[in-house]
C-alpha positions in Angstrom: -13.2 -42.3 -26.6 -14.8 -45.5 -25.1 -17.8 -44.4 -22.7 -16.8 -45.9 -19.4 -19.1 -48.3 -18.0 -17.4 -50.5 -15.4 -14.6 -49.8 -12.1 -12.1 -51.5 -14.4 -12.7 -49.3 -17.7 -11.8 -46.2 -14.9 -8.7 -48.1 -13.8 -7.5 -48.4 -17.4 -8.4 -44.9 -18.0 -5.6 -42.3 -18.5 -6.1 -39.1 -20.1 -3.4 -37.0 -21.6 -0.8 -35.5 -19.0 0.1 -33.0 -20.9 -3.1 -31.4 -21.6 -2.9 -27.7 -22.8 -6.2 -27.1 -20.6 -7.7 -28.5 -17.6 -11.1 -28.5 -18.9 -12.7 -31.7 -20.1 -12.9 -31.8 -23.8 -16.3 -33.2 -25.8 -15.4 -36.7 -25.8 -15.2 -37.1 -22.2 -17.8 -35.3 -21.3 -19.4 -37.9 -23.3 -17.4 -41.0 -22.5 -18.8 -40.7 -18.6 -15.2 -39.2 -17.3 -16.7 -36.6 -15.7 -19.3 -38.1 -13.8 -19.3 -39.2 -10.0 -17.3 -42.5 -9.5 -20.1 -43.8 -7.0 -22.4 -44.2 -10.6 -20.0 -46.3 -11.7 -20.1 -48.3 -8.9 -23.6 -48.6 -9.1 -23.6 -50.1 -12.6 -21.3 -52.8 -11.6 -24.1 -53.5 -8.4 -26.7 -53.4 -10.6 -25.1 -55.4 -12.9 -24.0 -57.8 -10.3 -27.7 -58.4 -9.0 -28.8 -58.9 -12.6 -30.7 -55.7 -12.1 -28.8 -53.5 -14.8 -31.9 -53.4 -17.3 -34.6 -52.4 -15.0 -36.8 -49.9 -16.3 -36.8 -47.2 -14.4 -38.7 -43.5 -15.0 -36.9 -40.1 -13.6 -37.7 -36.8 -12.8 -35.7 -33.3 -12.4 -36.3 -30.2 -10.0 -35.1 -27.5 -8.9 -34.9 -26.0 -5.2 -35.8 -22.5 -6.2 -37.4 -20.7 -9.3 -36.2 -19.8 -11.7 -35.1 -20.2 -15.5 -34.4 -23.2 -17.5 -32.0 -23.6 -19.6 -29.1 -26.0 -20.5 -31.4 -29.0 -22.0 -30.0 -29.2 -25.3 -27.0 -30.1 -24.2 -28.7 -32.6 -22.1 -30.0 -34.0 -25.4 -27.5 -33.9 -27.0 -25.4 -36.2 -24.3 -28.5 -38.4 -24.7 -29.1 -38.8 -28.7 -27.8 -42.1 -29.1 -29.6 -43.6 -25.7 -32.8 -45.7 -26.1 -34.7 -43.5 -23.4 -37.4 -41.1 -23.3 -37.0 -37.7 -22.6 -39.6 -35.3 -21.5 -38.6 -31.0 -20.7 -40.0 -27.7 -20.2 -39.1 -25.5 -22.7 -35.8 -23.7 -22.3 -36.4 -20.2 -21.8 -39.1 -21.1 -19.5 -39.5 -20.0 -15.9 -39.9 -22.8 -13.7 -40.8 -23.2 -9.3 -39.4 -25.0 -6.9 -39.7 -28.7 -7.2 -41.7 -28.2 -10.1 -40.7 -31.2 -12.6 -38.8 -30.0 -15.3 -37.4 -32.9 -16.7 -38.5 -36.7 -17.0 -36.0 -39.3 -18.5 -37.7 -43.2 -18.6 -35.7 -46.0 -19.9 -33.2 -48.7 -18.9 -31.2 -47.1 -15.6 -27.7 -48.7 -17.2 -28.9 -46.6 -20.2 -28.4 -43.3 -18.5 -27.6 -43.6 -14.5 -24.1 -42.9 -15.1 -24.6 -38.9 -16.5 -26.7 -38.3 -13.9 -23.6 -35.8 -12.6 -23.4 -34.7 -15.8 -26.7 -34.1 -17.0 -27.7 -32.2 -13.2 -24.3 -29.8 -14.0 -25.5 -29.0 -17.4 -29.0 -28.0 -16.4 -27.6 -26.4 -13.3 -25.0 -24.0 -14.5 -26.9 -22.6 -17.4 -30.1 -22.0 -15.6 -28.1 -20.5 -12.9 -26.7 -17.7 -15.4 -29.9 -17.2 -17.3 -31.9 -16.7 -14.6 -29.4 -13.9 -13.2 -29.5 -12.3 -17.1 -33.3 -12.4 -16.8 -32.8 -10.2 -13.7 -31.0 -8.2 -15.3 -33.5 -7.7 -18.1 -36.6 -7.2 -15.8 -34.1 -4.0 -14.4 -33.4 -3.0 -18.0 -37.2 -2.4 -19.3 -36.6 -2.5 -23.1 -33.3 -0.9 -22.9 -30.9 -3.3 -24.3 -27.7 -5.1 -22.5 -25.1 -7.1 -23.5 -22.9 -10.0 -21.5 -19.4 -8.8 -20.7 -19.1 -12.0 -18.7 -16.2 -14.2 -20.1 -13.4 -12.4 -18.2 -14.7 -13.7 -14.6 -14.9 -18.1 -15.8 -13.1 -20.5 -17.2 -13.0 -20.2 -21.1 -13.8 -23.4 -21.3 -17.5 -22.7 -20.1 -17.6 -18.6 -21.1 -19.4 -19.4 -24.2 -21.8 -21.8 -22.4 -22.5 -18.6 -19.4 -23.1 -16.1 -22.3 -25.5 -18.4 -23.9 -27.3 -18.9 -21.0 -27.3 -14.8 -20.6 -28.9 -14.3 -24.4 -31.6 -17.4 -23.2 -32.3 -14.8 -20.4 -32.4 -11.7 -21.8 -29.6 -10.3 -23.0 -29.7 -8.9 -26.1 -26.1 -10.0 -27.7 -22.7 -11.2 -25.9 -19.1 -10.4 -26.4 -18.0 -13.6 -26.2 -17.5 -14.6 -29.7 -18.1 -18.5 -29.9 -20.9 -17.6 -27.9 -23.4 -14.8 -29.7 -21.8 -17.2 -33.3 -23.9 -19.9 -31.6 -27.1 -18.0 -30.9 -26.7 -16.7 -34.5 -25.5 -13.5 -33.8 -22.5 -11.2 -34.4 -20.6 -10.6 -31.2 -21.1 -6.8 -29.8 -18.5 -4.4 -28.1 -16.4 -1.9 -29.1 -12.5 -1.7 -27.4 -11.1 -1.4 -24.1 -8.8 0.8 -21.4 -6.1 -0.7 -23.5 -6.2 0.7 -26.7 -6.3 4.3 -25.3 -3.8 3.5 -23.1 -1.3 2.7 -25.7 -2.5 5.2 -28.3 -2.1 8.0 -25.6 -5.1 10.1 -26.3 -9.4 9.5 -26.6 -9.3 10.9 -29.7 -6.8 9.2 -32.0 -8.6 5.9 -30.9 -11.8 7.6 -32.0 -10.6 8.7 -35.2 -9.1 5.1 -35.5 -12.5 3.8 -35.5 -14.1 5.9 -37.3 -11.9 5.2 -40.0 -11.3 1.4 -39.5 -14.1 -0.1 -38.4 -17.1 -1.0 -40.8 -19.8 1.3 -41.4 -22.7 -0.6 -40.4 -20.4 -0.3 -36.2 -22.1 1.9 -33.9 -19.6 4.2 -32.8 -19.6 4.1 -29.3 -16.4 5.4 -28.0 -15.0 4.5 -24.2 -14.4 8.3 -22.2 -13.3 7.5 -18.9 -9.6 6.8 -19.3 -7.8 10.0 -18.9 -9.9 13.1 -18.5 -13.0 14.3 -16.9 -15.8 12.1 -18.0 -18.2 15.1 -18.7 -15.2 16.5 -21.4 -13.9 14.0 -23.1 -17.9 13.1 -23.8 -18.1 16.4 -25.2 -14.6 16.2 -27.2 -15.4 13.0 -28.9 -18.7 14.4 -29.7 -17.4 17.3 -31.3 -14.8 15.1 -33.0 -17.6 12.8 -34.3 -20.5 15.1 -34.5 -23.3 13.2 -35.9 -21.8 9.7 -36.2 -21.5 9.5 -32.4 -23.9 6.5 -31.6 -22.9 6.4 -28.2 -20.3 7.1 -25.3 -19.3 4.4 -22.9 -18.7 5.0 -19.3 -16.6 2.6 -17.1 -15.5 4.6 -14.4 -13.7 2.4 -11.7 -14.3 1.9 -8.3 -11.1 3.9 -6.9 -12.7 6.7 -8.6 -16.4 5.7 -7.3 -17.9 4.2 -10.1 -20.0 5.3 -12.7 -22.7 7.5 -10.2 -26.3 8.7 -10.9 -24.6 12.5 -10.6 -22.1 11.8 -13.4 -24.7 10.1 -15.7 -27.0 13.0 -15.4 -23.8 15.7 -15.9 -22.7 13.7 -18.8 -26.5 13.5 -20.3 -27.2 17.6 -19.7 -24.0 19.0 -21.2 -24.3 16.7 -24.2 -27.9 17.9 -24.5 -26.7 21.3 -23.9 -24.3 20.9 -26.6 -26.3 19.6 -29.1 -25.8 16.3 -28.9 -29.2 14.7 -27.6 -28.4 11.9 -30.0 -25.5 10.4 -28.3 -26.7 7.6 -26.2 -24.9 6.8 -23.0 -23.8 3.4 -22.3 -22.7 1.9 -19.2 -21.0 -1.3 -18.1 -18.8 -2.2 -14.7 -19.9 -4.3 -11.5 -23.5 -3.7 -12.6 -26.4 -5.7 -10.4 -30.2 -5.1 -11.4 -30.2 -2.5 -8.5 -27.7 -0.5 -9.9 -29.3 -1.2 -13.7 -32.2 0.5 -12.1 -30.8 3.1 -10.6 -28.5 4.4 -13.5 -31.9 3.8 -16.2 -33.9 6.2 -13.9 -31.3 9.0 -14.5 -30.5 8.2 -18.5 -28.4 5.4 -19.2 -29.9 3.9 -22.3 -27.8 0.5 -22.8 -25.8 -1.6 -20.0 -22.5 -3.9 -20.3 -22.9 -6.7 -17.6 -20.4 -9.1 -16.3 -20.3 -10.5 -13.2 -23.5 -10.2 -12.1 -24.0 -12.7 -14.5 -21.0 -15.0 -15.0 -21.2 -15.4 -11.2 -24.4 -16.3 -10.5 -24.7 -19.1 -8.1 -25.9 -22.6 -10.0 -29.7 -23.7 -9.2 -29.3 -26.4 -7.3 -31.0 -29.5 -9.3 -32.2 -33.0 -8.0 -32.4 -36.2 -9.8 -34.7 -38.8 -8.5 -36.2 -42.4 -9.5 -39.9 -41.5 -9.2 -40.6 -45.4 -11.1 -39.0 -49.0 -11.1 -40.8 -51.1 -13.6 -43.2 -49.2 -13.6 -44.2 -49.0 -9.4 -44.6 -46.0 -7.9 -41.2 -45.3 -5.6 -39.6 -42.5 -3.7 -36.8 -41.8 -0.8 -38.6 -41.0 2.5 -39.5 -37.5 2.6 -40.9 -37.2 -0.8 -44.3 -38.8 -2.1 -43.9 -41.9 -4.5 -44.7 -41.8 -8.0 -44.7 -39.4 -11.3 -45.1 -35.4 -10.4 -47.1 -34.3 -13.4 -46.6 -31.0 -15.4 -48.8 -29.6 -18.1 -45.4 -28.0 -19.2 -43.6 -31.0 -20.3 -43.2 -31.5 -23.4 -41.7 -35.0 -25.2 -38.7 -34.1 -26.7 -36.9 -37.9 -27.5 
């Protein structure tokens, strides 16, 4: 798709009508079609004043700390542009207006994604900054991102990404742990039971289905008291119970620090101080805390994640051929950063 570059090449533009999702695919991402239309305009200014090929050098920040991530697509966006590109690490933890990125070149050359380039950086630090909350609450107990259900699938993969960069230990998403090198975890939902009519014939099922190197962690909150169907799947199971899942809904309050510890002294009692107890459900890093303190030894989050609030991130010109420039308000010139590492 040709990159668009001028008001008329958006006039001419017309993508598909009948697109079976809304979402903008790879090309235009990287043709410029989903950028801000007042960049556009500023190329054909530029170009107008026979400015278009000033050199210009500009930095990234953030408004609040936290943790970066998102640059490789940023690079990637970038490959073929005859700029130079300086970044933090991703993974790294970054302060407010701390400069995380510095992009020099020709503006023409790169002006256009600034939209782009801010919404990549943006989102995915915004999601692994909430995972490494989540990971500070979890201690070395592992979790996993049960995200994808609450965002568009277009960006689900990107969000659980983001949540491994920050801590999470694996993702359900399955294009997304593939990407990170990893085989997708969870086990099966409400659903299955539901239509199998008993806890146990869907953990005999799995038992007998699944592959042998599959945790068996069976869900025990769908029909009977959490505390015995725990203790019937264990005594189904025995010794190839990894695990027990609990999901307890809100109309029946949730998955408490009283049931956790019920759940973890009968199975004790009974023999089964092997069976770990795994939680997952409208989980924050309070709650994470809360529920480690009284057992829980592995945690399913979602939301806490996939709706994490983007950082908010700032693009600004902090050199024109070479001169020292800022808007009012902020000091002229390069904002160094032992951090920064040349990366194109």
């Amino acid at each position: 798709m040709k990159q668009l570059k001028t008001l008329e090449d958006v006039k001419n533009y017309s993508p598909e009508q009948e697109r079976l999702f809304y979402s903008a695919n790879h090309d235009e991402i990287a043709s410029g079609a989903t950028t801000d239309i007042y960049f556009i305009r500023t190329l054909e200014i530029l170009k107008h004043l026979n400015l278009e090929n000033t050199i210009v050098t500009a930095e990234i920040f953030a408004r609040q700390s936290g943790m970066f991530s998102g640059i490789g697509e940023v690079i990637n966006l970038l490959k073929d542009k005859n700029i130079e590109i300086w970044a933090i690490e991703e993974g790294d933890t970054f302060q407010p207006k701390e400069t995380l990125v510095r992009i020099k070149g020709i503006y023409s050359e790169f002006g256009m994604f600034e939209t782009v380039i801010l919404g990549c950086l943006a989102s995915s630090s915004g999601w692994a900054t909430a995972a490494r909350e989540c990971r500070e609450a979890c201690g070395d107990k592992p979790f996993i991102c049960f995200g994808s259900r609450h965002i568009h699938p277009a960006v689900a993969p990107v969000m659980e990404r983001a949540a491994i960069i920050g801590g999470a230990n694996n993702a359900s998403n399955i294009l997304a742990a593939k990407m990170m090198g990893k085989e997708p975890s969870g086990t099966v939902p409400h659903a299955a039971f539901l239509i199998a009519g008993d806890t146990l014939t869907i953990a005999q099922a799995y038992d007998e289905c699944m592959p042998d190197e599959d945790p068996r962690i069976i869900l025990i909150d769908t029909y009977k008291d959490e505390v015995e169907e725990s203790l019937r799947v264990a005594e189904f199971l025995k010794d190839k119970l990894a695990g027990i899942r609990l999901d307890t809904p809100s109309e029946r309050g949730g998955v408490t620090p009283a049931l956790v510890q019920e759940v973890r002294a009968r199975l004790d009692m009974a023999g089964y101080t092997h069976v770990k107890i795994f939680v997952s459900g409208g989980l924050t890093p309070e709650r994470i805390r809360l529920l480690s303190n009284c057992g829980v030894d592995a945690f399913g989050v979602g939301s806490y994640i996939s709706g994490a609030p983007a950082i908010e991130m700032t693009m600004d010109l902090k050199e024109v051929n070479g001169r020292p420039v800022a808007k009012r308000g902020r000091i002229p010139g390069l904002i160094a950063n032992p951090k920064l590492v040349k990366i194109k």
